[in-house]
MARMARDO-477762 format. One record per residue (C-alpha): residue in one letter; chain; x, y, z. Coordinates in pm, 1 decimal, padded with zeros to 6 digits, always signed. Each point is the difference from the previous one (the first is absolute). Layout:
residues N
[A, A, [X, Y, Z]]
...
END
This chain:
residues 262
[X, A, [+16960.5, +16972.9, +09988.9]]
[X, A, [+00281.1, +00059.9, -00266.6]]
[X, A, [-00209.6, -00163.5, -00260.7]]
[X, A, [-00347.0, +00219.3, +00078.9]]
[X, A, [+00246.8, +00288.6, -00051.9]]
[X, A, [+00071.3, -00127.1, -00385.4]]
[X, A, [-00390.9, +00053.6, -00069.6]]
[X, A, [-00076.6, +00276.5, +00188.5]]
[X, A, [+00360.8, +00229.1, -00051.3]]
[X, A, [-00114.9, +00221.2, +00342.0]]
[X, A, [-00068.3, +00342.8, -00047.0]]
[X, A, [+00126.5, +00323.0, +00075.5]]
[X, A, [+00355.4, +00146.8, +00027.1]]
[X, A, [+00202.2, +00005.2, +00293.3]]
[X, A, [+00252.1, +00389.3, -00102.1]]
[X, A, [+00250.2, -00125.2, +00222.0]]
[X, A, [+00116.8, -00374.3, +00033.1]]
[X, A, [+00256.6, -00151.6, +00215.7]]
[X, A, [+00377.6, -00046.3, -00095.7]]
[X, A, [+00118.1, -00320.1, +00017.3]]
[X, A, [+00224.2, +00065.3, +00308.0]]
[X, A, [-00300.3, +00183.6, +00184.0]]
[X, A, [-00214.7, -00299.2, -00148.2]]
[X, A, [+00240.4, -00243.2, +00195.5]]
[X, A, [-00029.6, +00151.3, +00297.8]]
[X, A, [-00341.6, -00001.4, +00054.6]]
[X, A, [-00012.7, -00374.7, -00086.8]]
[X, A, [+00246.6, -00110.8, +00221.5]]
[X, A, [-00160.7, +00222.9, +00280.4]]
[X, A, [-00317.8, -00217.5, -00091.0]]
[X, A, [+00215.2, -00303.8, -00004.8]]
[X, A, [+00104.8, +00072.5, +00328.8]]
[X, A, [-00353.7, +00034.4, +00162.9]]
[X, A, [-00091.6, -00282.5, -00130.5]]
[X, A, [+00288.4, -00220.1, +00099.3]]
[X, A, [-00099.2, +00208.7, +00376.2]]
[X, A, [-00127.6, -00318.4, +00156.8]]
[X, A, [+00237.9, -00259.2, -00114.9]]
[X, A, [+00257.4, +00220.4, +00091.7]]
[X, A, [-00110.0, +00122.0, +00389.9]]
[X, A, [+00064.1, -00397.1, +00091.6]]
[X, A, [-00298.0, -00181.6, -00196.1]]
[X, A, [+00271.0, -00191.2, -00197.6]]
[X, A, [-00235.0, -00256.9, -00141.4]]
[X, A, [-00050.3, -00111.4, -00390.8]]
[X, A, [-00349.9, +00155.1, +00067.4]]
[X, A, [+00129.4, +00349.0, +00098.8]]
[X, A, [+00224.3, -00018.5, -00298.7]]
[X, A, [-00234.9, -00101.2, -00246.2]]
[X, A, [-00281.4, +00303.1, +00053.2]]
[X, A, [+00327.2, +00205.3, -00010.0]]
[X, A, [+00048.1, -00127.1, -00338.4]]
[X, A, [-00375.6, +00003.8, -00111.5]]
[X, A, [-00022.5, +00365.7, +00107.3]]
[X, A, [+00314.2, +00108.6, -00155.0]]
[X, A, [-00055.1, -00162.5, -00315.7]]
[X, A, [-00402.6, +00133.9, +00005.3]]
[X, A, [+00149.8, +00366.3, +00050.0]]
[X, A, [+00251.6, -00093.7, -00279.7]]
[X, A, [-00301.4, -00108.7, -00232.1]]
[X, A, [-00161.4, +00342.6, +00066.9]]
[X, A, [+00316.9, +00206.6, -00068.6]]
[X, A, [+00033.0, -00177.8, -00349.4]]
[X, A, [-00347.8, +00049.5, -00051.4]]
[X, A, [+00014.3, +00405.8, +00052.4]]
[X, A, [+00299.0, -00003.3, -00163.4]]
[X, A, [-00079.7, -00125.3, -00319.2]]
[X, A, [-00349.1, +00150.4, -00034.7]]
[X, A, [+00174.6, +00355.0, +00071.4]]
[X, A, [+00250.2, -00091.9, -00321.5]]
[X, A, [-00275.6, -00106.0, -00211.4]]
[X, A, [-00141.0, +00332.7, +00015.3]]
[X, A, [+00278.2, +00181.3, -00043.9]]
[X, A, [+00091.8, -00187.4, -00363.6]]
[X, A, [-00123.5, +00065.7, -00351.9]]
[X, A, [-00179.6, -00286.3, -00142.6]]
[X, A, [+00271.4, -00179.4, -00172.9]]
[X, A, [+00210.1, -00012.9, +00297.7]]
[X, A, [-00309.2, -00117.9, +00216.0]]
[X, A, [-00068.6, -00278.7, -00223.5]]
[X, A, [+00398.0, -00120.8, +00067.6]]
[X, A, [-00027.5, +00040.1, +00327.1]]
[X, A, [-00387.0, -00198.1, +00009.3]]
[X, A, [+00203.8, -00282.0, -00187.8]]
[X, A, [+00300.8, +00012.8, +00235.5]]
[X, A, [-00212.2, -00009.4, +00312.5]]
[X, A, [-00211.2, -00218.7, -00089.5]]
[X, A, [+00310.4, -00253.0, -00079.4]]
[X, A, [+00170.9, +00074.5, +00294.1]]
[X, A, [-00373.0, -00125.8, +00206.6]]
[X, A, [+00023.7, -00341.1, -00186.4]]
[X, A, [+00392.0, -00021.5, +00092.1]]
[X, A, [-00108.1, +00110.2, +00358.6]]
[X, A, [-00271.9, -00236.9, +00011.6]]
[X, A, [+00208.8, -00327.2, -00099.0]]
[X, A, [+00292.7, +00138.0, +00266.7]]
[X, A, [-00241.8, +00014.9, +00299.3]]
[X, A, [-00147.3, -00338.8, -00147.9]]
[X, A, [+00312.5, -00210.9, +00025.4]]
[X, A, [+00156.7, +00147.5, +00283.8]]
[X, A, [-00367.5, -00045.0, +00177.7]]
[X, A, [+00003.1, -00371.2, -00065.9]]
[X, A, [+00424.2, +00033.5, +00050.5]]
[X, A, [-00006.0, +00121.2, +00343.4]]
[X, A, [-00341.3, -00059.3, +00177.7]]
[X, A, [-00123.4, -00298.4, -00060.4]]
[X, A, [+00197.7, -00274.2, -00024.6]]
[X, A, [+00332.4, +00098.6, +00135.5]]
[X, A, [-00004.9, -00026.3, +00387.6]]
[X, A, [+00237.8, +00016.5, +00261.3]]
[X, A, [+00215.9, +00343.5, +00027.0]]
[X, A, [-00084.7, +00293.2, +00169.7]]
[X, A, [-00120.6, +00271.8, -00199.5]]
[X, A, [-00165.9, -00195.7, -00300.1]]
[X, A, [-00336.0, +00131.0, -00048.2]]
[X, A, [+00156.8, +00328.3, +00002.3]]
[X, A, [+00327.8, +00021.3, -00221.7]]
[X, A, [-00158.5, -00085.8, -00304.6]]
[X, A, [-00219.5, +00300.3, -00000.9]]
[X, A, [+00265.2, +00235.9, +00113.8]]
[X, A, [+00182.2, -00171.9, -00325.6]]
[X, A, [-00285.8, +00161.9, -00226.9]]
[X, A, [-00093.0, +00289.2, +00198.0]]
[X, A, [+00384.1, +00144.6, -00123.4]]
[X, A, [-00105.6, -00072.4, -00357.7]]
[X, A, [-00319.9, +00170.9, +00033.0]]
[X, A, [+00204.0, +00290.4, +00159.4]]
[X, A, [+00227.2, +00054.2, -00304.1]]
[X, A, [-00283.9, +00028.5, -00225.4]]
[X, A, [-00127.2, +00253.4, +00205.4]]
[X, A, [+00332.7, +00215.3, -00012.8]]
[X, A, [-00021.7, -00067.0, -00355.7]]
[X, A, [-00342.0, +00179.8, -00090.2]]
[X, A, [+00084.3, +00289.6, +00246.0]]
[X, A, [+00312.0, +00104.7, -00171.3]]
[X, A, [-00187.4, +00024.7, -00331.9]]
[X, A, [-00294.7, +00184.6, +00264.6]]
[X, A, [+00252.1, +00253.6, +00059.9]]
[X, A, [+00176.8, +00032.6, -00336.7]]
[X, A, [-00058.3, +00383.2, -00012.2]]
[X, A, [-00001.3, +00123.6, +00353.9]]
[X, A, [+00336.8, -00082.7, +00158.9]]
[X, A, [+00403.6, -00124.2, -00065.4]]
[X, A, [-00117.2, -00361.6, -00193.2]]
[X, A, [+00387.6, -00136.5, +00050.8]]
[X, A, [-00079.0, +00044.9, +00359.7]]
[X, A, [-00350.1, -00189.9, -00014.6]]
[X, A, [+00188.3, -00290.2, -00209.5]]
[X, A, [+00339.4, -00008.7, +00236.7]]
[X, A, [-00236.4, -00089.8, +00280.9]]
[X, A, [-00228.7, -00245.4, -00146.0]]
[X, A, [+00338.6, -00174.7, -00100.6]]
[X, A, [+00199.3, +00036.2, +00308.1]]
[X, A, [-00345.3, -00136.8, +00169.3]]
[X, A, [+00100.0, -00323.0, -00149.4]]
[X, A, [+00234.6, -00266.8, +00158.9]]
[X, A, [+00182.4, -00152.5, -00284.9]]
[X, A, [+00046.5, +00251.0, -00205.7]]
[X, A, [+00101.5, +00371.0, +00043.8]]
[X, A, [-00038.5, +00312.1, -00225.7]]
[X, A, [+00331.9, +00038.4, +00012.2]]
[X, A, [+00125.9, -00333.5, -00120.6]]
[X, A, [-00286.9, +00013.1, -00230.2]]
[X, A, [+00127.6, +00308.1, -00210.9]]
[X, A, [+00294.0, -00193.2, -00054.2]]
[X, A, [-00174.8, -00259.9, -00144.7]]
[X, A, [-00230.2, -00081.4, -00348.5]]
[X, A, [-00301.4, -00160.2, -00060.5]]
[X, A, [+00165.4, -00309.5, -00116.5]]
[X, A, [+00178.6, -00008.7, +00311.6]]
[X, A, [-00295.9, -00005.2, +00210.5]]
[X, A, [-00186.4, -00264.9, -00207.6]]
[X, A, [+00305.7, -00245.8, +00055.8]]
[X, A, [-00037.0, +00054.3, +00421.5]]
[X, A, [-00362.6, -00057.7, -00036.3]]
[X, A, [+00052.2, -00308.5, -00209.8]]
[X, A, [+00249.4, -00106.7, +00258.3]]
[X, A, [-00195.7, +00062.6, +00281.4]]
[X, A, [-00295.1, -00116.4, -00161.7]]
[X, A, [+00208.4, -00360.4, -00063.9]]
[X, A, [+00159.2, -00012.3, +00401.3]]
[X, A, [-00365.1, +00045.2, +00134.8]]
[X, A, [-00129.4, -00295.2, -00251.1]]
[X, A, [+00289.7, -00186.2, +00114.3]]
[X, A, [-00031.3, +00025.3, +00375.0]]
[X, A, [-00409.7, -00084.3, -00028.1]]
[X, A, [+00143.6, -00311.1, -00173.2]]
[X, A, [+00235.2, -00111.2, +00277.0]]
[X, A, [-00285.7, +00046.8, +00209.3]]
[X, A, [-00262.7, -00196.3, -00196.7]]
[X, A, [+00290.1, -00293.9, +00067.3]]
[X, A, [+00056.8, +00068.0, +00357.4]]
[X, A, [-00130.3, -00318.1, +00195.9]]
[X, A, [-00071.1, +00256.5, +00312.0]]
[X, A, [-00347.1, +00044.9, -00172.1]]
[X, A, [-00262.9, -00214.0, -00048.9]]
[X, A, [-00089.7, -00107.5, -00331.0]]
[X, A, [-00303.9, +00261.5, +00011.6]]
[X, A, [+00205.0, +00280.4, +00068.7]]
[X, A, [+00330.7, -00126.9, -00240.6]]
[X, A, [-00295.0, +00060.4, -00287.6]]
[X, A, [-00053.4, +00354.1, +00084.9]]
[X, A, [+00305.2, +00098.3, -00030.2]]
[X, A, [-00006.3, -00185.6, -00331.8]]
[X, A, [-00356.9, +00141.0, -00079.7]]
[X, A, [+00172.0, +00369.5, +00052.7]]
[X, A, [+00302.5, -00047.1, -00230.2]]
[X, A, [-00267.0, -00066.9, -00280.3]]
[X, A, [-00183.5, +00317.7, +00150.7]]
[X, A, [+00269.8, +00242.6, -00010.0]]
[X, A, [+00099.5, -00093.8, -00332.6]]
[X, A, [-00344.4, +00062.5, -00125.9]]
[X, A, [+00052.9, +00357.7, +00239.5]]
[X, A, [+00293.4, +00080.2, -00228.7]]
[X, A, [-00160.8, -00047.2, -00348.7]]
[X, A, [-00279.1, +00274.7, +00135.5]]
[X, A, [+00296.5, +00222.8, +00179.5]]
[X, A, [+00139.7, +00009.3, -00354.5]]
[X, A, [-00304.2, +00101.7, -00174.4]]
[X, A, [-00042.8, +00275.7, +00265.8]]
[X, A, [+00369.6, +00131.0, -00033.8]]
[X, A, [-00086.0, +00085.8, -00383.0]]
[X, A, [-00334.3, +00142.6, +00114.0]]
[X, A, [+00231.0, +00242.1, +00251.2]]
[X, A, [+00227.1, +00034.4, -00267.4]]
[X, A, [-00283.9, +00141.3, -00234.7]]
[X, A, [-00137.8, +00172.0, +00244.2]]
[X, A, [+00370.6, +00207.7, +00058.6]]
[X, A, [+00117.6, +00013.1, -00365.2]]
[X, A, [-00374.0, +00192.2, -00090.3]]
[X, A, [-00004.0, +00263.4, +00280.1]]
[X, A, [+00152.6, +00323.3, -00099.8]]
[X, A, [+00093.6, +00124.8, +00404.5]]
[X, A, [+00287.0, -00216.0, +00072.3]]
[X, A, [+00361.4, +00054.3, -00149.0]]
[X, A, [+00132.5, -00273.5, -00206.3]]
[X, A, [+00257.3, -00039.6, +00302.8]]
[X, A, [-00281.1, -00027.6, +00225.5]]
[X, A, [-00176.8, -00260.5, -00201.2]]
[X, A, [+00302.6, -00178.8, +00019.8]]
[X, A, [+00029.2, -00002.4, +00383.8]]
[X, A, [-00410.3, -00056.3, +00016.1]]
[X, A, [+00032.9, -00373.2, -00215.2]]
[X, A, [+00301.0, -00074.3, +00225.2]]
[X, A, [-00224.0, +00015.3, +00243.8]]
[X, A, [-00218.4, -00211.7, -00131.7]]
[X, A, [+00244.7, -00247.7, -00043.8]]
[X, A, [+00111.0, +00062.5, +00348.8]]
[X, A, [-00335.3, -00033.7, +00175.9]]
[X, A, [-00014.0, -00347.8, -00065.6]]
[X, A, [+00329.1, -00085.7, +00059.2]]
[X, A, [+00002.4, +00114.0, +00350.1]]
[X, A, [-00336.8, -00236.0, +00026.8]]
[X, A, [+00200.6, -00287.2, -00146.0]]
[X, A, [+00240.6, +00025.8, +00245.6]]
[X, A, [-00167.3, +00039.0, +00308.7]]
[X, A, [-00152.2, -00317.9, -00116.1]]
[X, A, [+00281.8, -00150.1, -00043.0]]
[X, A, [+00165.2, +00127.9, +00334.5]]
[X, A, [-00296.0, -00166.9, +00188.1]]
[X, A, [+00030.2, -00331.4, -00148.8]]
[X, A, [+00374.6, -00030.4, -00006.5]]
END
């Protein structure tokens, strides 16, 4: 789906697009129909899992939308950034769902909820790149401090507030630090004599995986970066707050990673 859209850039404008909070609501109003079953006393892995596919299926289509109704509404320069952004941010989300694939489904057995938490894991990381795109969607229309303060406060780790207090630098040490815990804790695991020997390698498999994962994140933070430097719309606060979030995006991933595995 996502990558069709890079070829074909949809057509036609949409006047009116949602804001992020009116954005959230109708996805976890989705969320919660699809969840319906699983939730009305069908508590199996099953019931979860379609939850999840359908969720992260409507999530696909949102960022789909979304970014084909920003394309249009660029000049060319800025659609070329964003073209080179997006299509980074497909290889980084392609190598994610890869690992975490092979990570959680289908060697490690055993605990309740398996085939379902690793896809809720990237289904939040595809959701931040949504809120992402639609604040730069709505750059002229509405209050853009209110569009960013809810895609931050949307994430766990790290709040808008605590991230105005905070620089760039800053933010790249807690993603190297969370980057380092969630290498660490895949180690102890690869050494854990719980699993078998099959399963001990994918955990070792994934630390060289996710290292890989960070050398393309990187390349797709300066793509971002490009992409928010060039386009005129933004303040120069704003494009401050907008690669924090870029940085913080990936943090929160890190560490629900980590708090899985811990």
């Amino acid at each position: 789906m996502k990558k069709i859209l890079l070829l074909s850039l949809l057509s036609g404008i949409i006047a009116f697009s949602d804001t992020n909070a009116e954005l959230m609501k109708k996805m976890e109003s989705f969320s919660k129909n699809a969840f319906y079953e699983f939730n009305e006393g069908n508590g199996s892995n099953t019931a979860l899992g379609e939850g999840v596919r359908k969720t992260a299926d409507n999530s696909d289509k949102i960022l789909n939308d979304t970014y084909g109704k920003l394309m249009k509404s660029l000049n060319q320069t800025d659609k070329n950034n964003l073209l080179d952004a997006q299509r980074a941010w497909i290889k980084l989300d392609d190598g994610i769902k890869e690992y975490n694939y092979t990570l959680f489904n289908r060697y490690i057995t055993g605990r309740e909820g398996e085939l379902v938490h690793g896809p809720m894991i990237i289904l939040g990381y595809t959701d931040s790149r949504i809120f992402f795109l639609n604040i730069y969607l709505n750059r002229k229309n509405i209050n853009i401090n209110d569009e960013i303060n809810i895609a931050f406060n949307r994430l766990e780790t790290l709040k808008e507030t605590e991230l105005t207090k905070r620089s760039l630098t800053g933010l790249d040490d807690d993603l190297n630090k969370v980057y380092v815990n969630v290498i660490g804790v895949l180690e102890k695991q690869s050494e854990d004599a719980f699993y078998e020997a099959k399963e001990r390698k994918v955990f070792t498999d994934t630390i060289q995986d996710i290292k890989l994962s960070q050398r393309e994140w990187i390349k797709y933070r300066d793509l971002n970066f490009k992409f928010i430097d060039e386009n005129k719309d933004l303040s120069p606060e704003n494009k401050e707050l907008m690669k924090k979030y870029i940085y913080s995006e990936m943090v929160n991933y890190y560490n629900s990673l980590y708090r899985y595995f811990n």
